[in-house]
N, C-alpha and C positions, 0 to 999 in steps of 0.2 A: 561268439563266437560261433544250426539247421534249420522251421520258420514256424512260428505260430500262427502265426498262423500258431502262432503258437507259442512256443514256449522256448525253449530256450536254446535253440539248437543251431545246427554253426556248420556254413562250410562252405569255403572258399579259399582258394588256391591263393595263396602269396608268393611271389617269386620276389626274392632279394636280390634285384641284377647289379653288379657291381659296374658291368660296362653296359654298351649299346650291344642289342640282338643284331647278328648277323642280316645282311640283305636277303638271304635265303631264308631264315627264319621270317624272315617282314613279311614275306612274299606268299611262305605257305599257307595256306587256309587255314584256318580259325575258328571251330564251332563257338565259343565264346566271343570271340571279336566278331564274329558275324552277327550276334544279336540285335535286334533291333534300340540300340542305345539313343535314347535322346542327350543331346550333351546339350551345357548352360552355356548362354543363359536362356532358363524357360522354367516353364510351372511345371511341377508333374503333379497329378489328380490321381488322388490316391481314392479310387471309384469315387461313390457322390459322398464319400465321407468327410474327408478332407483333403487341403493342397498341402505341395511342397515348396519350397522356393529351389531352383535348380541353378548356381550361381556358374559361373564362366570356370573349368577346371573338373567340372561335377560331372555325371549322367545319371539316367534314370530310364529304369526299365518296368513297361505295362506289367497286365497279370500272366499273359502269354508269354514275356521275355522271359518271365522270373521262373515260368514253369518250366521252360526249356532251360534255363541255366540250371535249377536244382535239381534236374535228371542227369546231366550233367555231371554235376557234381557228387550226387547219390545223396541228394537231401531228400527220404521218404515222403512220399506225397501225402496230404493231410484233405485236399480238396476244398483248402480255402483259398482265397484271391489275396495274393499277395506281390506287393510290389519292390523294387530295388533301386537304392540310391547309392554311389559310391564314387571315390574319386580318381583321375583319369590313373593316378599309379597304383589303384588298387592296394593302396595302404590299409583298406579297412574297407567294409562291405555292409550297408545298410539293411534290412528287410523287414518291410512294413505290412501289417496286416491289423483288418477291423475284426472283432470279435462284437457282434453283436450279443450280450449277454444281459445288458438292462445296465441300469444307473447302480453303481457299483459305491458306497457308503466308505466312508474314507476315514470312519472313526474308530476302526482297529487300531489295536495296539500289533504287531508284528516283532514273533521272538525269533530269533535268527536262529537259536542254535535250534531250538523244534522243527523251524523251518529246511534248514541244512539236513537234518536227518532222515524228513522226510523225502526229500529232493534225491538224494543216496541211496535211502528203499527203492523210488521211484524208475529208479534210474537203472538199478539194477534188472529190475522186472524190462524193463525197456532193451538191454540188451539181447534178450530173446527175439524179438524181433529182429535185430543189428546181424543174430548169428544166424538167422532163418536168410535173411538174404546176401550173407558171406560180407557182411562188412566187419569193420574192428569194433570191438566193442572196448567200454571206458568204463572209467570209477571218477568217483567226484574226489578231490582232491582238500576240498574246502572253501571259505569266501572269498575271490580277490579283494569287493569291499561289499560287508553287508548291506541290506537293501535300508537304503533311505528313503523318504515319501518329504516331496516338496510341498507344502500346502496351498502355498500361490500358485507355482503351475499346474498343481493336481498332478505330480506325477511321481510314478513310483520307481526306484532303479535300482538295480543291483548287480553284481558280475559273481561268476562262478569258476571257479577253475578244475578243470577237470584234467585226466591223462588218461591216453588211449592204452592201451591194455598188452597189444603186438610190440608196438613200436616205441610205446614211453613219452609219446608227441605231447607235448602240455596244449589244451586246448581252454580259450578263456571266451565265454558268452556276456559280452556286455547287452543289462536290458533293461528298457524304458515301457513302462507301459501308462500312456494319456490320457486320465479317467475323462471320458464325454458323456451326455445325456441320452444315448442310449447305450452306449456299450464302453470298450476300451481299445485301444487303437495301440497294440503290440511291437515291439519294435526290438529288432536282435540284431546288436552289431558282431561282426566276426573281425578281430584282427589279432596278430600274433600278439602269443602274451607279453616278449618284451617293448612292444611299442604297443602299451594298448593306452597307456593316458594318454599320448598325444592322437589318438585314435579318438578317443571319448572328447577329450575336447575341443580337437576338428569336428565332430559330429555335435557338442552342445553348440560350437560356433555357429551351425548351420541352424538349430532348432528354434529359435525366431520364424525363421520364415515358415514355419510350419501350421497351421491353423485350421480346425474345423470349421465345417463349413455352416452356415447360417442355421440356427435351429439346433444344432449336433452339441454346442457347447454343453460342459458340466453345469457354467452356472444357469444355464437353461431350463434347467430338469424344473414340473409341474408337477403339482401333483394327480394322481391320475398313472402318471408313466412307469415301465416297469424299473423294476427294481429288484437287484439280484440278491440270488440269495446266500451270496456270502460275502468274504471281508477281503481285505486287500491279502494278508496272507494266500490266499487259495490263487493270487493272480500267479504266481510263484511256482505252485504246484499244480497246474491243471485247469484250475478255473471253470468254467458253466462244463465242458467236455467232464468233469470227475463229477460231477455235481450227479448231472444226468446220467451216467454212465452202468449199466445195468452188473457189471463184469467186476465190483465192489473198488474198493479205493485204489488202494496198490497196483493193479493192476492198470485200472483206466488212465494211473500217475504214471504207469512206466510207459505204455503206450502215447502218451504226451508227451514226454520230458524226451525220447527217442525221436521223434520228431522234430522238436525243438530246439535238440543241440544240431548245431554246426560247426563241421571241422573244417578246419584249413589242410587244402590238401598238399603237397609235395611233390613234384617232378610232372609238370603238364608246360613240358620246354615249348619256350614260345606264348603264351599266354600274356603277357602281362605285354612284353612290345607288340603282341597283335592289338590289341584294343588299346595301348596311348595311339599307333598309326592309326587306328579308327576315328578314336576321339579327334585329333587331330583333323584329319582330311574333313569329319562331320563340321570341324568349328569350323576350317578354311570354306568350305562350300555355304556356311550360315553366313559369313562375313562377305561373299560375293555377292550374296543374293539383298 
């Protein structure tokens, strides 16, 4: 549902259009539809870490686009390199980021409810920041579905439901994280909470085409290479940022987990018909060419 880059954090705009936007709305300018979207079919390179497959319907945005979209959006900056996959109606909103943190040991056990509780401390603390720079702050609501850990694909997922605090918005962070042979490859989807399964499984449709790149795999790790110092649980709450973090747990968790949410925001009229015309005109001018 904002970027780890992080951690759990959420936000982007959904507009529910029932009809087509006006010619005057197509027309007006568009800091989001102006961004540099690559639309599919194409790869998107998620730095030298790994690719994306980018299928016909889809775009994808560098580390540059995604900065300027979550300024945008008021997803606090974290100053990691993170990218954006998502598709052309804005049903749901991808954001990928590397966490170089070491080879991450995937023989925890992970207790959801300890988990949850800490995520709610975490979260809280994080709010300070949210009211320092005049946005809404939130409360955790509970699991939408607790974190499961695939052992074939090495990965780990969970969704969280949260409510904003002003307004009573329910906001739901679905999140994937890819364990690789040096680190973990972060992944936060944003989409409203009442379409968020077919949200998740549009975005597991796509995850095939996803792959690190040579060397990067899990089952790659030597020995020799680092190796983190903690367990899948901590991917959850903070991860290598809490580990390292000199400012004690709670705190370094609220400064994460603030970050990492992202909201879906309401009333940015015109958004959504700006970039399908985008998308569009980019696949007509790919098809000419």
């Amino acid at each position: 549902m904002r970027t780890i880059y992080a951690a759990l954090a959420a936000v982007f705009m959904l507009f529910l259009f029932s009809g087509t936007a006006s010619a005057q709305q197509d027309a007006e300018p568009n800091p989001i539809g102006e961004l540099p979207w690559q639309v599919g079919p194409a790869v998107g390179k998620i730095g030298t870490r790994a690719t994306i497959d980018v299928p016909e319907g889809y775009a994808f945005l560098d580390v540059e686009g995604t900065r300027r979209l979550n300024q945008l959006l008021e997803n606090p900056p974290d100053g990691n390199d993170t990218y954006t996959l998502a598709p052309h109606d804005l049903s749901w909103i991808g954001f990928f980021t590397f966490q170089d943190m070491g080879y991450v040991k995937d023989d925890e056990k992970v207790n959801a409810d300890d988990v949850l509780e800490s995520v709610r401390q975490g979260t809280e603390q994080g709010n300070e920041e949210r009211r320092q720079r005049g946005w809404e702050t939130m409360r955790i609501l509970g699991w939408s579905f607790e974190p499961q850990y695939d052992e074939q694909l090495k990965a780990l997922e969970w969704a969280i439901l949260a409510e904003t605090d002003a307004t009573k918005s329910k906001v739901v962070n679905y999140n994937t994280r890819v364990l690789g042979r040096r680190g973990v490859m972060e992944v936060v989807v944003v989409a409203d909470p009442e379409t968020l399964q077919p949200a998740i499984a549009d975005f597991k449709r796509l995850m095939p085409g996803y792959s690190f790149a040579a060397g990067e795999k899990y089952s790659e790790f030597v020995a020799g290479d680092h190796v983190a110092e903690f367990g899948l649980a901590a991917l959850i709450t903070g991860g290598a940022a809490v580990v390292a973090s000199k400012k004690g747990w709670l705190a370094a968790a609220g400064v994460m987990l603030a970050k990492l949410w992202k909201l879906l925001l309401v009333g940015l009229l015109g958004v959504v018909a700006a970039v399908r015309s985008l998308f569009k005109r980019k696949q007509q001018d790919k098809t000419v060419q």
